[in-house]
mmCIF file of the N, C-alpha and C atoms, coordinates in Angstrom:
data_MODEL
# 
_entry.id   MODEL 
# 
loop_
_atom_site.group_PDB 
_atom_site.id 
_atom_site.type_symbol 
_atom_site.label_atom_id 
_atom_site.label_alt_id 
_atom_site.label_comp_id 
_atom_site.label_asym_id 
_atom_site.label_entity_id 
_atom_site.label_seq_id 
_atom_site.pdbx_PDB_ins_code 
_atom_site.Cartn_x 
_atom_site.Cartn_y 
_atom_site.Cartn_z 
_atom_site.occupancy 
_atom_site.B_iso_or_equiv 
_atom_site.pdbx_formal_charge 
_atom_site.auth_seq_id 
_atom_site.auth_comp_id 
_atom_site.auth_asym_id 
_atom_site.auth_atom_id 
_atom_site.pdbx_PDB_model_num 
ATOM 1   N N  . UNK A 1 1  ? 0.831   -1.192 0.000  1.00 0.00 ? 1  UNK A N  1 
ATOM 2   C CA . UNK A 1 1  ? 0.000   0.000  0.000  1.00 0.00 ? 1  UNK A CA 1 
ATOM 3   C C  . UNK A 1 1  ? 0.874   1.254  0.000  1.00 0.00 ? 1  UNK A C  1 
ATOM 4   N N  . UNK A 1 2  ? 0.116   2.176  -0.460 1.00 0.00 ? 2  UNK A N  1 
ATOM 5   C CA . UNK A 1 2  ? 0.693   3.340  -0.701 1.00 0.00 ? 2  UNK A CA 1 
ATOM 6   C C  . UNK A 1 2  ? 0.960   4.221  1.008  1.00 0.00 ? 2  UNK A C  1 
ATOM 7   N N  . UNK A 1 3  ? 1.773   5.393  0.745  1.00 0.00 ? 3  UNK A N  1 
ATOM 8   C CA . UNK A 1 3  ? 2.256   5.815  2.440  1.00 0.00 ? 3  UNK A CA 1 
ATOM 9   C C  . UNK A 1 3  ? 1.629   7.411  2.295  1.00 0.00 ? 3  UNK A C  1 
ATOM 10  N N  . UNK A 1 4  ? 1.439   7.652  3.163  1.00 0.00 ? 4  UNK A N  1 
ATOM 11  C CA . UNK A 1 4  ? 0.874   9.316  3.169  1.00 0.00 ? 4  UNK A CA 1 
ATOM 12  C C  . UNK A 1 4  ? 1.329   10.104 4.407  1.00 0.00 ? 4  UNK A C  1 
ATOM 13  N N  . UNK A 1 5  ? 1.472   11.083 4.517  1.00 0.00 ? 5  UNK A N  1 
ATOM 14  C CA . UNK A 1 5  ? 2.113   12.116 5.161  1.00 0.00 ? 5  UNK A CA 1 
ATOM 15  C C  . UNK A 1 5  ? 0.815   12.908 5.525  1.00 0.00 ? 5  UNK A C  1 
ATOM 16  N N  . UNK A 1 6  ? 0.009   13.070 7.132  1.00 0.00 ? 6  UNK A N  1 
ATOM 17  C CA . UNK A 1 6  ? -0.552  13.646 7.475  1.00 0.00 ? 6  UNK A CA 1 
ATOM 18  C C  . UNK A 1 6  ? 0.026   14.421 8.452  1.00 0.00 ? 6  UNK A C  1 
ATOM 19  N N  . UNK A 1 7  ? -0.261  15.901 8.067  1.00 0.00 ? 7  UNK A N  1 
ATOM 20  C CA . UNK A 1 7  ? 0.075   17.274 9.444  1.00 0.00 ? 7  UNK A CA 1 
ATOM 21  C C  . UNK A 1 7  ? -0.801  17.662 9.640  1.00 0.00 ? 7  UNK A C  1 
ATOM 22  N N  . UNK A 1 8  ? -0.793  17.914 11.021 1.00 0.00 ? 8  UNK A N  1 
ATOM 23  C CA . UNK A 1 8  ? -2.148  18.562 11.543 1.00 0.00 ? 8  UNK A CA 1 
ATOM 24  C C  . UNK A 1 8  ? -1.882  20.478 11.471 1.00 0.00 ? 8  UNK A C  1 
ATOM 25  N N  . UNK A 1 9  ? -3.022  20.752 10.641 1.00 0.00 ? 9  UNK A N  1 
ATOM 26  C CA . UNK A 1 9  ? -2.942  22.194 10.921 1.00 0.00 ? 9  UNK A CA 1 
ATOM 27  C C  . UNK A 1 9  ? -3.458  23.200 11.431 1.00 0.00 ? 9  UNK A C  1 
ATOM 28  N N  . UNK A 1 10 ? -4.439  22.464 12.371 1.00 0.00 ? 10 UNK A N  1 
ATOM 29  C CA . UNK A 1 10 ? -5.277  23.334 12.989 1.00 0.00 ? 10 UNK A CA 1 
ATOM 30  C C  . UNK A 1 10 ? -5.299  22.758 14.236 1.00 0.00 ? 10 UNK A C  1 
ATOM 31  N N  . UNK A 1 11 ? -6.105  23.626 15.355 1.00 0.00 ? 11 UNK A N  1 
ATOM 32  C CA . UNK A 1 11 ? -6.060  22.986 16.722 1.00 0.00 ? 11 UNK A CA 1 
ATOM 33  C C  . UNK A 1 11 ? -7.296  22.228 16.971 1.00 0.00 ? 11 UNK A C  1 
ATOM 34  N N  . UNK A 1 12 ? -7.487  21.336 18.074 1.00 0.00 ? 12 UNK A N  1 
ATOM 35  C CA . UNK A 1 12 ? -8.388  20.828 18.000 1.00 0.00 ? 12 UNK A CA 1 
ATOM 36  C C  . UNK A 1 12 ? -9.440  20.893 19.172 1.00 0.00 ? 12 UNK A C  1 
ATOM 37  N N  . UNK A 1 13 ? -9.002  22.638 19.907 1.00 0.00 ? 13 UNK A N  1 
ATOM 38  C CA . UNK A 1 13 ? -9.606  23.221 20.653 1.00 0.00 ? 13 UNK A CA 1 
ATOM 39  C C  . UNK A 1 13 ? -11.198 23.102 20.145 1.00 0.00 ? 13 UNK A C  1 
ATOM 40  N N  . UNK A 1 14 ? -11.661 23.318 20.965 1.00 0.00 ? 14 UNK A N  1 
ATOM 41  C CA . UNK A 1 14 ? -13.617 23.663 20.514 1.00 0.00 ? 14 UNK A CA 1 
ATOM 42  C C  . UNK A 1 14 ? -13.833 22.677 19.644 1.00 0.00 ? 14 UNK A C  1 
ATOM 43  N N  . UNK A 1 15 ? -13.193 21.383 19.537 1.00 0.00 ? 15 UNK A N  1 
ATOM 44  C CA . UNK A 1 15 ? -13.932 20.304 18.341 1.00 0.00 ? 15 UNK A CA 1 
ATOM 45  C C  . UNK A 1 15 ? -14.680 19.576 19.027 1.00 0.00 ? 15 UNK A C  1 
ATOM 46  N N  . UNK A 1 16 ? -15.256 18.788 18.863 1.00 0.00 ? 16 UNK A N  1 
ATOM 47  C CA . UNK A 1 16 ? -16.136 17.327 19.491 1.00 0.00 ? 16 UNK A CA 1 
ATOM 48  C C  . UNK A 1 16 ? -14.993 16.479 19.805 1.00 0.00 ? 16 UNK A C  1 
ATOM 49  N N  . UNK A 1 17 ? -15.092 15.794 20.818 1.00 0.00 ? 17 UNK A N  1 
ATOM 50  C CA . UNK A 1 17 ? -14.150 15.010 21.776 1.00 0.00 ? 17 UNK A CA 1 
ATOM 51  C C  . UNK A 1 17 ? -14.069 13.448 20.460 1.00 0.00 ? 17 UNK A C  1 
ATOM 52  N N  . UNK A 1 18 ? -14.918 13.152 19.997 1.00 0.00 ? 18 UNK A N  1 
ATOM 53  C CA . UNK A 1 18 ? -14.875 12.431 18.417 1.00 0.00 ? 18 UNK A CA 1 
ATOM 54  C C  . UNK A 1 18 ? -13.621 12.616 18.134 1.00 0.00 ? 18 UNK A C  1 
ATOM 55  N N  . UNK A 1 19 ? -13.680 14.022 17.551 1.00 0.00 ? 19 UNK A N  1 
ATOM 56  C CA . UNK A 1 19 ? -12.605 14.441 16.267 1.00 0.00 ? 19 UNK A CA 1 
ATOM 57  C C  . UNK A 1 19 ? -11.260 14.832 17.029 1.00 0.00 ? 19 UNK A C  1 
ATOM 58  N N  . UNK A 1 20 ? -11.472 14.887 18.694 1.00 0.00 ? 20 UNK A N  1 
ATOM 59  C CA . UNK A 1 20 ? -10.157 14.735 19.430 1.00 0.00 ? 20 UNK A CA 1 
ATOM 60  C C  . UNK A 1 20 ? -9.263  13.550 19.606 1.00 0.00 ? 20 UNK A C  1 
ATOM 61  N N  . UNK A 1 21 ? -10.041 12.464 19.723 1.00 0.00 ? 21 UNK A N  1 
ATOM 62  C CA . UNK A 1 21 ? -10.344 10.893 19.636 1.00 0.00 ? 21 UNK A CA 1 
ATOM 63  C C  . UNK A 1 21 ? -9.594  10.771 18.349 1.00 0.00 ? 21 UNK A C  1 
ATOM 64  N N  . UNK A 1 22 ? -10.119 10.853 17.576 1.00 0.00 ? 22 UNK A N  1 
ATOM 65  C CA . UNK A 1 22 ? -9.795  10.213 16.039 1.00 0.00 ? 22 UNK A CA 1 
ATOM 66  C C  . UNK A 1 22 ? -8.203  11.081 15.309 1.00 0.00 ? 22 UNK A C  1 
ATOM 67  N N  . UNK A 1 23 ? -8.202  12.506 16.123 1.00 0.00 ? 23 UNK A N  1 
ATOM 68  C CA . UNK A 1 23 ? -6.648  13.204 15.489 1.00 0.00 ? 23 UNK A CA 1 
ATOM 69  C C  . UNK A 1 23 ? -5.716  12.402 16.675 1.00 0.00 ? 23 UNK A C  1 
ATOM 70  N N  . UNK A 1 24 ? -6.010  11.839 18.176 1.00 0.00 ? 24 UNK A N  1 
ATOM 71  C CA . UNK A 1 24 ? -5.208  11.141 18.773 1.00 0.00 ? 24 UNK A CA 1 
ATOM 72  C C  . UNK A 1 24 ? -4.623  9.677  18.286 1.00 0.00 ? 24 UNK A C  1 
ATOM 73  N N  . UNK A 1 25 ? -5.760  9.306  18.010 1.00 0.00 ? 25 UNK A N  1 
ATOM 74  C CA . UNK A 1 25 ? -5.413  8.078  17.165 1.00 0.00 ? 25 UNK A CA 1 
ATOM 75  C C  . UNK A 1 25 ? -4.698  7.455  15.779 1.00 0.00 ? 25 UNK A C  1 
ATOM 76  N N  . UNK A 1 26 ? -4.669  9.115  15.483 1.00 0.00 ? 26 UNK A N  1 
ATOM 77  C CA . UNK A 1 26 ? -3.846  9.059  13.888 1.00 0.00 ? 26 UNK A CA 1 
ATOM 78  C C  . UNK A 1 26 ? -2.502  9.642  14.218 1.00 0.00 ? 26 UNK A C  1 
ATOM 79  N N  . UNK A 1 27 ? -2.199  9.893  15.949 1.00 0.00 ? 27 UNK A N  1 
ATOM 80  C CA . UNK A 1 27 ? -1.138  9.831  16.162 1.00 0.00 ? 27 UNK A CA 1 
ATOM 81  C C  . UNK A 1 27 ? -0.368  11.819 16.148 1.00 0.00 ? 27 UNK A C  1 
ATOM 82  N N  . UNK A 1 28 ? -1.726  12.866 16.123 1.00 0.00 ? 28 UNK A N  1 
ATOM 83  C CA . UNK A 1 28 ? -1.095  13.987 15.740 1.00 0.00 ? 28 UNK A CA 1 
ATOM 84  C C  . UNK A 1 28 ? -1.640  14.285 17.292 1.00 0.00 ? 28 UNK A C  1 
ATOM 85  N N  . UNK A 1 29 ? -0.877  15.281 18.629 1.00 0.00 ? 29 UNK A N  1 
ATOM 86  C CA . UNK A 1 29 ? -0.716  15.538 19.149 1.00 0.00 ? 29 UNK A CA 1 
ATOM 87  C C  . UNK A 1 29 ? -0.695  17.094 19.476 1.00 0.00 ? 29 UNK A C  1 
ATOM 88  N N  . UNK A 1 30 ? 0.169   17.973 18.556 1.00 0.00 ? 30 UNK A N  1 
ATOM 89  C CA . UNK A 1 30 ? 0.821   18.929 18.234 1.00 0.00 ? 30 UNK A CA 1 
ATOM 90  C C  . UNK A 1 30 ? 0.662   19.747 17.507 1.00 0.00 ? 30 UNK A C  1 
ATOM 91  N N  . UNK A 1 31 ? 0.306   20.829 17.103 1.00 0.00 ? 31 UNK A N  1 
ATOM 92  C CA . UNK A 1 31 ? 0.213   21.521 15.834 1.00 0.00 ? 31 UNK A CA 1 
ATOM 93  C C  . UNK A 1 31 ? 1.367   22.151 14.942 1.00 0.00 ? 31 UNK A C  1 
ATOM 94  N N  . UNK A 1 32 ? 1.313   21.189 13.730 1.00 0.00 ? 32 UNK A N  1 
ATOM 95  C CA . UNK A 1 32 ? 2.526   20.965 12.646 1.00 0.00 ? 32 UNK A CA 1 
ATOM 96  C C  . UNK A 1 32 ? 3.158   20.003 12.978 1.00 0.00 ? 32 UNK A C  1 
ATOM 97  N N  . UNK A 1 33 ? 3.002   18.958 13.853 1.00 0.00 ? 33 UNK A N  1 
ATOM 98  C CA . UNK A 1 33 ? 3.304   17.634 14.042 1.00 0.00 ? 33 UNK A CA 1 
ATOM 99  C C  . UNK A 1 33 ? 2.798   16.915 12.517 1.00 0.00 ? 33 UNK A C  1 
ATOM 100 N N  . UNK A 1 34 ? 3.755   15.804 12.213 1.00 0.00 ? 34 UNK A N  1 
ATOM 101 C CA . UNK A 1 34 ? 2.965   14.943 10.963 1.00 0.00 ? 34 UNK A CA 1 
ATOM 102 C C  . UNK A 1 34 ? 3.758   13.654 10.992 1.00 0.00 ? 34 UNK A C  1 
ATOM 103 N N  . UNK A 1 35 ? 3.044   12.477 10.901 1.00 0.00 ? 35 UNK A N  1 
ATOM 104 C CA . UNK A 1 35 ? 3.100   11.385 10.798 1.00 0.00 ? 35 UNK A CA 1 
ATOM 105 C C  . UNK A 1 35 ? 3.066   10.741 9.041  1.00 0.00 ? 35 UNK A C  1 
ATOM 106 N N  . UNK A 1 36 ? 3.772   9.518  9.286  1.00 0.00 ? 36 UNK A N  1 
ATOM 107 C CA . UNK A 1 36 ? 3.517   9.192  8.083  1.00 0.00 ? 36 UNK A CA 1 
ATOM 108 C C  . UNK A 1 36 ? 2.816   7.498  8.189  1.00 0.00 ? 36 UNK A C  1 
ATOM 109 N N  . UNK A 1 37 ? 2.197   7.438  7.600  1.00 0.00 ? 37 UNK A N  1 
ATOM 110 C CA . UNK A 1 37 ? 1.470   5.979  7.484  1.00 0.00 ? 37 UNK A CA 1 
ATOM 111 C C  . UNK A 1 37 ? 0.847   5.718  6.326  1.00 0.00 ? 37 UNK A C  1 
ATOM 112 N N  . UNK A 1 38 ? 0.387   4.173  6.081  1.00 0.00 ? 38 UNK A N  1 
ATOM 113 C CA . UNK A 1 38 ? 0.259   3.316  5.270  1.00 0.00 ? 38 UNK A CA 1 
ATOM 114 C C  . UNK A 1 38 ? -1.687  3.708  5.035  1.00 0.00 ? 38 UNK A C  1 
ATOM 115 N N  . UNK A 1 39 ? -1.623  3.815  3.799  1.00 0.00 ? 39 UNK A N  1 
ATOM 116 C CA . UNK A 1 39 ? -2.990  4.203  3.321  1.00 0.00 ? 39 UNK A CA 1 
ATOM 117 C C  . UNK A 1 39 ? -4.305  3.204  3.431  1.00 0.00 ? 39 UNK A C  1 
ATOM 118 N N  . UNK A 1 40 ? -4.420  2.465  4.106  1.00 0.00 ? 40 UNK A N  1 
ATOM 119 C CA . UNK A 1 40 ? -5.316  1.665  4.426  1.00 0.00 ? 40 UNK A CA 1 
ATOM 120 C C  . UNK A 1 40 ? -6.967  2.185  4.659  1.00 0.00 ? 40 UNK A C  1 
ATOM 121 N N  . UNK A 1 41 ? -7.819  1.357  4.751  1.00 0.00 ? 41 UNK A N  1 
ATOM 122 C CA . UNK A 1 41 ? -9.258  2.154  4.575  1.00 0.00 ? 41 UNK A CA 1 
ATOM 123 C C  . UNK A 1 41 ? -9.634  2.564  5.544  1.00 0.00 ? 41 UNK A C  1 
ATOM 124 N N  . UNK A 1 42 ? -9.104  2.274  6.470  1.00 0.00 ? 42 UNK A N  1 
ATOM 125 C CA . UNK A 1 42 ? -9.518  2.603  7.890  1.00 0.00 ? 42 UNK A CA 1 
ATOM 126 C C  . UNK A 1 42 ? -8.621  4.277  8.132  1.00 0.00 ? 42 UNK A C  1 
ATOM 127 N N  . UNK A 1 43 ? -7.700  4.328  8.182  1.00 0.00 ? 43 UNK A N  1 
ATOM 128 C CA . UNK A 1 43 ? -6.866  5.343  7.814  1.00 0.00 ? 43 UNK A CA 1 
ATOM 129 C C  . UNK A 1 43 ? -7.301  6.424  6.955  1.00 0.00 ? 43 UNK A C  1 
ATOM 130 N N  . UNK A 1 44 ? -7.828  6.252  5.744  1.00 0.00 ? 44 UNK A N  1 
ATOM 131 C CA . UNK A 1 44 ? -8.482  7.353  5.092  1.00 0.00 ? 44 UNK A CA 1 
ATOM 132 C C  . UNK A 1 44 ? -9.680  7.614  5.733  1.00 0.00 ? 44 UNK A C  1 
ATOM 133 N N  . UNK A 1 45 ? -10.241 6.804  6.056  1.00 0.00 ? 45 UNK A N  1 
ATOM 134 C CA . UNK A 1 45 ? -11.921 6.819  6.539  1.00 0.00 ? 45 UNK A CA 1 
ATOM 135 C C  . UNK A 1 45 ? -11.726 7.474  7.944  1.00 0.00 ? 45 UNK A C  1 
ATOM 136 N N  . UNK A 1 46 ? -10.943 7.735  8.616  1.00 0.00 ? 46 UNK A N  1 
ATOM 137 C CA . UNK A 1 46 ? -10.132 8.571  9.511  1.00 0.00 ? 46 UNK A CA 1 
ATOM 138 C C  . UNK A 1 46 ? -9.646  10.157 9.252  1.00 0.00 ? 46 UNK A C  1 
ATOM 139 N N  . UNK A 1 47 ? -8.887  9.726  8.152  1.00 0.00 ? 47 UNK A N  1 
ATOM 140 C CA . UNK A 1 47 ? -8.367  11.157 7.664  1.00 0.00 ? 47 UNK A CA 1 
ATOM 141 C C  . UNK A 1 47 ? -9.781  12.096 7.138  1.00 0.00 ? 47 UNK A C  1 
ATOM 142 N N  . UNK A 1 48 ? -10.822 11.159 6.462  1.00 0.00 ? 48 UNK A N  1 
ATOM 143 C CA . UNK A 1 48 ? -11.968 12.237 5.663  1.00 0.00 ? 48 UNK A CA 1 
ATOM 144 C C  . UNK A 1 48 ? -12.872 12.893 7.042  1.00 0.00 ? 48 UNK A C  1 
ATOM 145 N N  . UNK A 1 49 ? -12.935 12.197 8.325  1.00 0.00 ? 49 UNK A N  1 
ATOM 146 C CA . UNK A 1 49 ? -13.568 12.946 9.621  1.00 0.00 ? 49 UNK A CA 1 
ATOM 147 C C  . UNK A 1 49 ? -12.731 13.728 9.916  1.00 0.00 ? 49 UNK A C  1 
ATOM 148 N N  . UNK A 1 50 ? -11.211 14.477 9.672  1.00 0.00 ? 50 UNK A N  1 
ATOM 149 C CA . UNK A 1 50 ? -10.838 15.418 10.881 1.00 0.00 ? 50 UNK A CA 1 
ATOM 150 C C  . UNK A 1 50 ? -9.952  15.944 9.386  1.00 0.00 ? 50 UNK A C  1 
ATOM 151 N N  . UNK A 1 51 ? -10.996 16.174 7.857  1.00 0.00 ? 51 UNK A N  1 
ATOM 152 C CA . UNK A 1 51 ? -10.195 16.632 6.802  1.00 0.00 ? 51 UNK A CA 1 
ATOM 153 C C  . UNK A 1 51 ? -10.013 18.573 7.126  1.00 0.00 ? 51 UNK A C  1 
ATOM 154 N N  . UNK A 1 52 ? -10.465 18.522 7.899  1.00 0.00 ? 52 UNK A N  1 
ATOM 155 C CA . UNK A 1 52 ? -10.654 20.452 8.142  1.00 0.00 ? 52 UNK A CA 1 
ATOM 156 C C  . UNK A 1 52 ? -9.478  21.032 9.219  1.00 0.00 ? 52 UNK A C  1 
ATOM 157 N N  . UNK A 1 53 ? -8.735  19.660 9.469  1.00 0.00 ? 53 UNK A N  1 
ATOM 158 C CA . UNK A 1 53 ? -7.648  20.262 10.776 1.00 0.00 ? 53 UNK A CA 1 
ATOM 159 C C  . UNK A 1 53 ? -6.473  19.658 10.052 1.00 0.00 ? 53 UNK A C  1 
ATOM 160 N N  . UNK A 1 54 ? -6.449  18.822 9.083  1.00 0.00 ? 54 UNK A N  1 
ATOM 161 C CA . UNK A 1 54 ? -5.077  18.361 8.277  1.00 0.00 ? 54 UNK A CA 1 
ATOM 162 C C  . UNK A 1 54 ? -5.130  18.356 7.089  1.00 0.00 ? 54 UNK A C  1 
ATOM 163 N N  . UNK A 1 55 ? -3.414  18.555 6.703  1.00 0.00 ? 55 UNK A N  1 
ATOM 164 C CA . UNK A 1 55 ? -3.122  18.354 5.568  1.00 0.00 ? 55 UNK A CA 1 
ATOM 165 C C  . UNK A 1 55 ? -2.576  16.938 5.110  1.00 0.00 ? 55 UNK A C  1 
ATOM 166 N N  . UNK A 1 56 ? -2.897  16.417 3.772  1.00 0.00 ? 56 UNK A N  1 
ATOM 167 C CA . UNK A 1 56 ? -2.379  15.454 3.827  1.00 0.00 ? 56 UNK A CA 1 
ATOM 168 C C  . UNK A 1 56 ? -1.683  15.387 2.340  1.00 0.00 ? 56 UNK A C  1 
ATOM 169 N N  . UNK A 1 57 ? -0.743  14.668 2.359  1.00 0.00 ? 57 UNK A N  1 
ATOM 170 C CA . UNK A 1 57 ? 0.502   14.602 1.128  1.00 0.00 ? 57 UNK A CA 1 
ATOM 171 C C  . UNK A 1 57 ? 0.850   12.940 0.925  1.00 0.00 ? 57 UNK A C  1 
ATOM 172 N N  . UNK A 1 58 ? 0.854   12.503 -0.515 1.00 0.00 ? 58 UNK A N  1 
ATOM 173 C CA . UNK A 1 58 ? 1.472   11.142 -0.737 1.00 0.00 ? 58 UNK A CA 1 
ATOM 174 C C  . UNK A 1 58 ? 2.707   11.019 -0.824 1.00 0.00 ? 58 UNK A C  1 
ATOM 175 N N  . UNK A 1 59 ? 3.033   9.915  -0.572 1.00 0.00 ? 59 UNK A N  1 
ATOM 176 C CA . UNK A 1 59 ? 4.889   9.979  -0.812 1.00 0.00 ? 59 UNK A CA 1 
ATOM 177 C C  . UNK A 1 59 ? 5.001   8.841  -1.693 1.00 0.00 ? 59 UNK A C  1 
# 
């Protein structure tokens, strides 16, 4: 599978404890922190709930 590069660019002050949940779990912490991981469906289907606080890039 393909690898992708997610940064978080926004904070995740005032969000739903959900979309706090789900940017913890994709491992972003920090703002301009970015991880890289394996594109799996679960992973995108992740990335498309918290698409308004990250950026995301293929490698």
């Amino acid at each position: 599978m393909a690898k992708i590069k997610i940064t978080q660019i926004r904070s995740v002050i005032d969000r739903s404890e959900k979309q706090k949940k789900t940017m913890r779990a994709l491992g972003l912490t920090k703002m301009n922190k970015a991880v890289e991981l394996e594109a799996t469906p679960q992973i995108i289907g992740m990335v498309k709930q918290v698409s308004h606080l990250v950026a995301v890039e293929k490698i």
